[in-house]
C-alpha positions in Angstrom: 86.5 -28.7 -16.8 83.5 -30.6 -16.8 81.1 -31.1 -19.6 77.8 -29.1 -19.7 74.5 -30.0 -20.8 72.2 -27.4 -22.1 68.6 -27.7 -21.3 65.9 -25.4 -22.7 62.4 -25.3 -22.5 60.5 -22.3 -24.3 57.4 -22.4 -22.8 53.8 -20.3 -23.4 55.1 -17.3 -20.6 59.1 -17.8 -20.6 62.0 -19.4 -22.3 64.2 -21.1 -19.8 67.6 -22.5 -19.4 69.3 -25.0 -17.6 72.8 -26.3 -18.0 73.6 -28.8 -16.2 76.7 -31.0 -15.0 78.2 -34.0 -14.4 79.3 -34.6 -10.6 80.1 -37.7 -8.8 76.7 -37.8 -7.2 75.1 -37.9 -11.1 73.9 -35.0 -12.8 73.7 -31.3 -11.0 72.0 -28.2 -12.5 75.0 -25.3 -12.4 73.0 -22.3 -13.8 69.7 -21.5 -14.9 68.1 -18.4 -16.4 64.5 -17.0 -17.4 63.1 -14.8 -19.4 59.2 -13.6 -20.0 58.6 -13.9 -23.8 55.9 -11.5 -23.8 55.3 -12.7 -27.4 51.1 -12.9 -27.3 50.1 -11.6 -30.5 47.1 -10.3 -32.3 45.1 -13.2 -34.5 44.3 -11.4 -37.2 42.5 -14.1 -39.2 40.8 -16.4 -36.5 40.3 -13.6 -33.5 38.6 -13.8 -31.2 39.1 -17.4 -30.7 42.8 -17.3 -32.4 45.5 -17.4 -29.5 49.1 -16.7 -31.1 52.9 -15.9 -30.4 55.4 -14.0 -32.4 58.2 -16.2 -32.8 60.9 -13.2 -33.3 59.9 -12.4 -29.6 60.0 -16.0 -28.2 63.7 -16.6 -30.0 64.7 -13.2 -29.0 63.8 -14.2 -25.4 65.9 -17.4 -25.8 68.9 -15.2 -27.3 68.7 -12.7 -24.0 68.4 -16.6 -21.8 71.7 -17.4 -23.0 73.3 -14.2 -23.3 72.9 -14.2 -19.6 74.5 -17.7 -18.9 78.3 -17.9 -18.3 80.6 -17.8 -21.1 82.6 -20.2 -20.0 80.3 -22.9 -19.4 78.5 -22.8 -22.4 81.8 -23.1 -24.2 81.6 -26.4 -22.3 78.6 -27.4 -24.0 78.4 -31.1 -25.8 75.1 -31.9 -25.9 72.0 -29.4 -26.4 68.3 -30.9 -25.1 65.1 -28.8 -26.0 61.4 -29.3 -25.1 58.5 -26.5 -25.2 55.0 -25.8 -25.3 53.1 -29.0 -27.2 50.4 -29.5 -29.5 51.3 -25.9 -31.2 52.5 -25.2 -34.5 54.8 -22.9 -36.3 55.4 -22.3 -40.2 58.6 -21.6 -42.2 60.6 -21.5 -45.5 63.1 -23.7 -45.0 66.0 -22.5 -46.5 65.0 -19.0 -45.1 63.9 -19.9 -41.3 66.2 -17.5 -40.1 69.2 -14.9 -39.9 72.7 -15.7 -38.4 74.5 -12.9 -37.2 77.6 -11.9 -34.6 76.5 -10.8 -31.3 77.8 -9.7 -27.8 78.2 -13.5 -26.7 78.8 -15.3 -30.5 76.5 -16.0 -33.8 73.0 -16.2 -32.5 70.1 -16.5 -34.6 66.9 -14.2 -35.6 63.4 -15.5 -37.1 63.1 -14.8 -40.3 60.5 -16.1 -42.8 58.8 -17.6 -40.0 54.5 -17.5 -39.3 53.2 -16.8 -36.0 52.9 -19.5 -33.5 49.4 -21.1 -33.1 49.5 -21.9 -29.6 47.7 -25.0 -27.6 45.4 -22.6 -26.2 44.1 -21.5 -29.6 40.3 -21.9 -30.3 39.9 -21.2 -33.9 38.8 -24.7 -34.6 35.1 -25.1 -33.5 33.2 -28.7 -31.9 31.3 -28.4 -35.5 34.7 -28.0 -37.5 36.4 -30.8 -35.8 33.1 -33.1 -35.9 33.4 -32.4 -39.6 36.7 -33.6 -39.8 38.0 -37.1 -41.0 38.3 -39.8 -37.8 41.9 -40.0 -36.9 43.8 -43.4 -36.5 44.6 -42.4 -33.1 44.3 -43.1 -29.3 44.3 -39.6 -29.0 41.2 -37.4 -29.4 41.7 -34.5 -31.4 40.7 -31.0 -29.8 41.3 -27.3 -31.2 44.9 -26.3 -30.4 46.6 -29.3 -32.0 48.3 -29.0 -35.1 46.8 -30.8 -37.6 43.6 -29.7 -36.7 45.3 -25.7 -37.3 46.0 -26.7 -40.7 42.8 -28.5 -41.5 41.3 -24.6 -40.8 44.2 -23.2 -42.6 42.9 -25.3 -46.1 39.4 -24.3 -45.6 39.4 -20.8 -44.1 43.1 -19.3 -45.6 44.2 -21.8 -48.4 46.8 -19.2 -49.6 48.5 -18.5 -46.0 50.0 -22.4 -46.4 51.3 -21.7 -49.5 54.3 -19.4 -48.4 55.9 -22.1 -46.6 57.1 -25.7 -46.9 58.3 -26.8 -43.4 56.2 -27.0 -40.3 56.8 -28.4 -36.4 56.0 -27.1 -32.8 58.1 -23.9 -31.7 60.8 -26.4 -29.9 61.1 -28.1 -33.5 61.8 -24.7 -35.3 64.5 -24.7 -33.1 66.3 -27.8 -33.5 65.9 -27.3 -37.1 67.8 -23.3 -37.4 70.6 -25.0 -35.1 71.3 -27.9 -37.2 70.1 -26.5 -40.7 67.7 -29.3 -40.6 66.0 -29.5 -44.7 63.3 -31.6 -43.6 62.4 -30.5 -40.0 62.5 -33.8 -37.3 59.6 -34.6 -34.8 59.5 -36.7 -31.6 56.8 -38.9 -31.0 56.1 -36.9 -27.7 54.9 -33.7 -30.4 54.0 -35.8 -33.1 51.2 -37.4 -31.3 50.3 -33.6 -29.6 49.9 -32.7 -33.0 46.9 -35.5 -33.5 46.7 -38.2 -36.7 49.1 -39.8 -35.3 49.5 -43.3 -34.7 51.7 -44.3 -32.0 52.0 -48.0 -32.2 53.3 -47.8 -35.6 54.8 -44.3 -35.1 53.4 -42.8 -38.4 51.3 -40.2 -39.4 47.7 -41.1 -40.9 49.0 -40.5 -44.1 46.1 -41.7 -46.2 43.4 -40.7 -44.1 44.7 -37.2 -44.6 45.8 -37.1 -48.0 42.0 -38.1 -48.8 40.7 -35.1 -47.2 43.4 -32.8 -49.3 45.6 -32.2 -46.5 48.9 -31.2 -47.1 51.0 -33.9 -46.7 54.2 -32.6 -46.8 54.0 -29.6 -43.9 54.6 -33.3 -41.9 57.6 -33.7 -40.3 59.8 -36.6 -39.8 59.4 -38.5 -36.8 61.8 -40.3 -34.4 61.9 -41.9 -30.9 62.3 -38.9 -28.3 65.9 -39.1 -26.8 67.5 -39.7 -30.4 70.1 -37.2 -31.8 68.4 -34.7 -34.4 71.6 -33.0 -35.5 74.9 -31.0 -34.7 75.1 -27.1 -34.4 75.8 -26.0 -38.2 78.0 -23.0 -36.3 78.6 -21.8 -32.9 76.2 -20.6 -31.0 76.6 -18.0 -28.3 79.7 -19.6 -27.8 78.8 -23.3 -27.6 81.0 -25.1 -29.8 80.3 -25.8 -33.7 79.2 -29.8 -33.7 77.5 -30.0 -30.2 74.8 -32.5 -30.6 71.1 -31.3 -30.6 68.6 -33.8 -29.0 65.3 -34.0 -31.1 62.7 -31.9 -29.6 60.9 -33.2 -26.5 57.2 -32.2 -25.0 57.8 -30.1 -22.2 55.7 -32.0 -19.7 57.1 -35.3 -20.2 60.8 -33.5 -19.4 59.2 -31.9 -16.4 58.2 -35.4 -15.6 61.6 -36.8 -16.6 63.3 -34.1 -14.5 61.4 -35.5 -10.9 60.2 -38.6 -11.2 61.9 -41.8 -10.1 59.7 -44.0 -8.8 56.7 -45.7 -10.6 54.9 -45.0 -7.2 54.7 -41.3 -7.7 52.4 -39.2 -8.8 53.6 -35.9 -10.6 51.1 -32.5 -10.3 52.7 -29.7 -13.0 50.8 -26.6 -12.1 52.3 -23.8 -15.0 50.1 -22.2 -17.7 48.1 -24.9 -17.7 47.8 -28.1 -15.3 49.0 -32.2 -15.3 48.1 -35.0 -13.3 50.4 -38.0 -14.1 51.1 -41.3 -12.9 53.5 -44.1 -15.0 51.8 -46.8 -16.7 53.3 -50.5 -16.3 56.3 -51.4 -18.5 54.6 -53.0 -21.7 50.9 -50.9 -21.7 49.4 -49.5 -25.2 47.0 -47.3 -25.5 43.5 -48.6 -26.8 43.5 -48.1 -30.4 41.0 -45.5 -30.1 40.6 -42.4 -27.4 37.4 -42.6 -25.5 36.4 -38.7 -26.0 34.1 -38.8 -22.5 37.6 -39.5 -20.9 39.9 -36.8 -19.3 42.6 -39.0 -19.2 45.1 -39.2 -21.9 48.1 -41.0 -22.5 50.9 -39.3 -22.9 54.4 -40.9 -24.8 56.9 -40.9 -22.5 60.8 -42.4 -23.1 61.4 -45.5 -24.3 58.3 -47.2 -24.6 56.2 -46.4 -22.2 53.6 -44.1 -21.1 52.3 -41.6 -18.5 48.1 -41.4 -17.8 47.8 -37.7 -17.8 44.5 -35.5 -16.6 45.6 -32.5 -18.6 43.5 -29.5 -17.6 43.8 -26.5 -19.9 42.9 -24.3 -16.9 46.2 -24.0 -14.1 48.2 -21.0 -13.8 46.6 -19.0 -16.3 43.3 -19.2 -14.4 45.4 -17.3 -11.8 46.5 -14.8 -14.6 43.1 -14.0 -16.1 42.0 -13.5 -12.0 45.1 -11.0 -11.9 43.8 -9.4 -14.8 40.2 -8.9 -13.9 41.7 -7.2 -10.5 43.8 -5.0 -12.7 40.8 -3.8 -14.7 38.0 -3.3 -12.0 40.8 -0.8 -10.9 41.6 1.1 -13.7 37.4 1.3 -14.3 37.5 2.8 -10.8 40.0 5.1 -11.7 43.5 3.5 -10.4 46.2 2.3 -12.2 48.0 -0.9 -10.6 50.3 -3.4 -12.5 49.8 -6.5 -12.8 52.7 -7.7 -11.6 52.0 -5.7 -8.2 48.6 -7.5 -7.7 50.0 -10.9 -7.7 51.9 -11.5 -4.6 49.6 -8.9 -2.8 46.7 -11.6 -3.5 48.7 -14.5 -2.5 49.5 -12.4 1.0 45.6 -11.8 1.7 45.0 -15.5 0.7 47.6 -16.8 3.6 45.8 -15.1 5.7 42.5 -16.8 5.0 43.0 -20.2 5.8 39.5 -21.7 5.0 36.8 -20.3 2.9 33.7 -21.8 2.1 33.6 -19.9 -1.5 33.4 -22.5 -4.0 35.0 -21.4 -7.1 34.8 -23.9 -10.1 37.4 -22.5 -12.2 37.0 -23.6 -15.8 37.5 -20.2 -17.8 39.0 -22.3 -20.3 36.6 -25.6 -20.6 38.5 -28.9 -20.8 39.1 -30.6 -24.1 36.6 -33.5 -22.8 34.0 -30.6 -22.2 35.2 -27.7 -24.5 32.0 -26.3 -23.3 32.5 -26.2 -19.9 32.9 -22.9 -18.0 33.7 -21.6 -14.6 31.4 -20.7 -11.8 31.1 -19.2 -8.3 29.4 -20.8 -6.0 28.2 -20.8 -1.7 28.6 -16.9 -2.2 28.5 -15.6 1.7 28.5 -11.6 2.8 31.5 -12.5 5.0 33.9 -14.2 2.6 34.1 -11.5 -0.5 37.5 -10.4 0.8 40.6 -10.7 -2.0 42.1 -13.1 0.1 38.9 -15.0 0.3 38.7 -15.2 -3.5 42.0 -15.9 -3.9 41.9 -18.9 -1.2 38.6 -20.6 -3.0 40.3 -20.3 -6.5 43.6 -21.8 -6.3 41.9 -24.7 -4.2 39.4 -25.1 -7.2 42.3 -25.3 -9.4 43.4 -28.2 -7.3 40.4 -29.7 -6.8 39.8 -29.3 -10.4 42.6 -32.0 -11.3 41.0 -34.1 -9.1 37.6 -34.2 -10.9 39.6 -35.7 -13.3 41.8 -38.0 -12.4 40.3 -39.1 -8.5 42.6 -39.0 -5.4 40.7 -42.4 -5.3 42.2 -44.1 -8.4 45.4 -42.8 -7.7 45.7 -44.9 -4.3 44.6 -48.0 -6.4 46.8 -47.4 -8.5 49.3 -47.4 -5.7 50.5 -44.0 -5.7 52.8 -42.8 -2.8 53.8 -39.8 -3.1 53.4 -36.7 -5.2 56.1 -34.8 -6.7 55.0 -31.0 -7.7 56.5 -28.8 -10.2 55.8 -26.1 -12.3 56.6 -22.4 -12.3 52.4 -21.8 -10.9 53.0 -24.2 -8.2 56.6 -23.0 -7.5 55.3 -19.3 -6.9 52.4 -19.4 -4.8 52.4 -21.0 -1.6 48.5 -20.6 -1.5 48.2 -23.1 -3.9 51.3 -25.6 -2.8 49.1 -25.3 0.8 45.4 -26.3 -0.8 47.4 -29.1 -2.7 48.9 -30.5 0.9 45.2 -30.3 1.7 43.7 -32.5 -0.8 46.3 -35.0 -1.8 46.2 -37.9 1.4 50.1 -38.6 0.2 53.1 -36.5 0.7 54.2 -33.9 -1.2 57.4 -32.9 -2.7 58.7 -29.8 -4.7 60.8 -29.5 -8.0 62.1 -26.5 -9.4 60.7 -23.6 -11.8 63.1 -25.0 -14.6 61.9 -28.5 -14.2 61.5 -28.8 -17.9 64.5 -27.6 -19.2 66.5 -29.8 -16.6 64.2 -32.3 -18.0 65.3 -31.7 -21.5 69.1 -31.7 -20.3 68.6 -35.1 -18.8 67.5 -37.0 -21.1 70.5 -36.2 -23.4 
């Protein structure tokens, strides 16, 4: 039979998979398979700011992903690409990252000596603690949530914590480095810049900027160009053959973008946890050597040179979530209990309903890392319009509207945008909010799938 490509993106909600085949029409996706990690974990030492994941659960999650794939497919399996969540960072011995063991479908493996996850939505790190921090060579500002800046507070606030380990990445690193028995853990650009100090144009860390300040040096992985082979399986793998070739880890967004985006005339809206508002830079653009911290947009590594202008709001789907939440605990105050995951498509119902609604809902509940201070209001509050669907109507068009503070509808016609290609699980599951983005963009509007990333990921191998 065919060859298969495995694609995987473990993301902040779910791992996914993808694998994907060759046809005579190109490449086709064949199966795909999700799983919720439910991994959000108590930060003991930074709460309430701390935002972390237990990485058992996440890689547990990604065994039950596979498990659920066909056998004989994934016995297929030549090449493995991965991408997740960015900017994060994960800890680990080494030599004792994790535990192999037979399962139902094949070895898998188990974390082991491995820390918790410090997500891209952690807070720990303070606009005081990252003032006081040396100035990175970078074109990339550096914001609470990105790795190096997580270390920086782990030297000052828990000096000890580091100690216990000598290897360090983003979650989708880890990854690569149990399934190749990786030593020294590899890093793409995509997450090596994520992670901040970083200096693209010569693709090297700011090695001697941060070795002044007493950071440790050697938590740093090495870096490569995204799209280059990291390793080989040390073993099989749920059945995929020992010796399929592992991709180096990716940045989820740029797969998603990978996964849809053909033309330099598009424009790509990813609506998941969070939210993206890309367009492709001309062949041959660098950065400035410096971010402009004012700015919200950011650019992003992409393949092969180039680079992607990015609005990256940290407020998209998870907005929605909190809302979900909130509904969820007015009614257990009043003396009901409703799951969550019943309130959800009820809201998005009573939202179709409501086409208009002059609610304004600014929906910043997380700030922006241009405005970390920024938070959400409600505004042109009428007796008439207090109705879920109502709500529900004004905040998913704020979301949208919300990306287009940032990067304006505006530029993106001077810029000689087309057409815009949506993707991401949030925009995939709500039609409330695919309709308020048919509203505001003047352009048309195509969809991708909910595995956009891990297709992504597959692709680029």
């Amino acid at each position: 039979g065919p060859t298969c490509v495995l694609g995987i993106d473990l993301g902040t909600t779910s791992v996914k998979a993808a694998l994907v085949t060759g046809t005579e029409r190109g490449l086709a996706l064949a199966q795909s398979c999700s799983r919720e990690t439910q991994a959000h974990s108590d930060s003991l030492g930074a709460a309430p700011q701390g935002m972390e994941q237990d990485v058992q659960k996440i890689i547990r999650a990604l065994n039950e992903c596979l498990a659920a794939l066909p056998q004989q497919q994934l016995q297929q399996v030549t090449h493995i690409g991965i991408s997740g969540q960015m900017h994060g960072v994960v800890f680990w011995k080494s030599d004792q990252g994790c535990r192999w063991s037979e399962g139902g479908t094949g070895p898998a493996f188990e974390a082991d000596q491995v820390s918790p996850l410090v997500t891209w939505q952690d807070g720990r790190c303070s606009p005081a603690f990252l003032t006081a921090l040396p100035l990175p060579q970078s074109h990339v500002s550096l914001a609470t949530g990105f790795g190096c800046a997580t270390v920086f507070w782990y030297l000052k606030n828990s000096p000890d914590f580091l100690k216990a380990y000598d290897a360090a990445g983003t979650i989708q690193d880890y990854v690569v480095a149990m399934l190749c028995d990786l030593k020294k853990p590899l890093m793409s650009v995509q997450n090596a810049a994520s992670w901040g100090y970083f200096n693209c144009r010569s693709k090297s860390w700011n090695s001697d900027i941060l070795k002044k300040s007493g950071f440790p040096v050697h938590l740093l992985p090495e870096v490569r160009d995204p799209g280059s082979i990291a390793g080989r399986t040390s073993c099989a793998w749920h059945g995929i053959p020992k010796g399929a070739k592992v991709g180096i880890a990716l940045g989820d967004f740029q797969c998603s973008v990978y996964s849809c985006l053909t033309e330099r005339t598009d424009a790509v809206l990813n609506i998941s946890t969070s939210a993206q508002l890309t367009i492709s830079m001309p062949l041959g653009f660098q950065p400035p050597e410096a971010p402009d911290p004012s700015s919200a947009v950011t650019y992003f590594p992409y393949f092969n040179g180039d680079y992607l202008a990015v609005a990256a709001s940290l407020n998209g789907g998870n907005v929605l979530a909190t809302f979900v939440g909130m509904v969820a605990q007015w009614a257990q105050e009043l003396g009901f209990q409703v799951q969550e995951s019943a309130i959800y498509p009820r809201i998005i119902q009573a939202a179709l309903a409501q086409k208009h609604s002059k609610l304004s809902v600014h929906p910043t509940v997380f700030g922006e890392r241009h405005l970390p201070e920024l938070l959400a209001s409600v505004s042109s509050i009428g007796a008439s319009e207090l109705s879920l669907g109502h709500v529900t109507r004004a905040l998913c068009r704020g979301l949208v509207e919300n990306l287009c503070s940032l990067f304006p509808v505006q530029h993106l016609q001077d810029m000689g945008v087309r057409r815009v290609l949506g993707s991401g699980s949030a925009l995939a599951r709500n039609e409330v909010l695919r309709q308020e983005v048919e509203r505001i963009f003047p352009f048309p509007v195509v969809y991708g799938k909910d595995v956009d990333a891990a297709v992504g990921a597959a692709m680029v191998m």
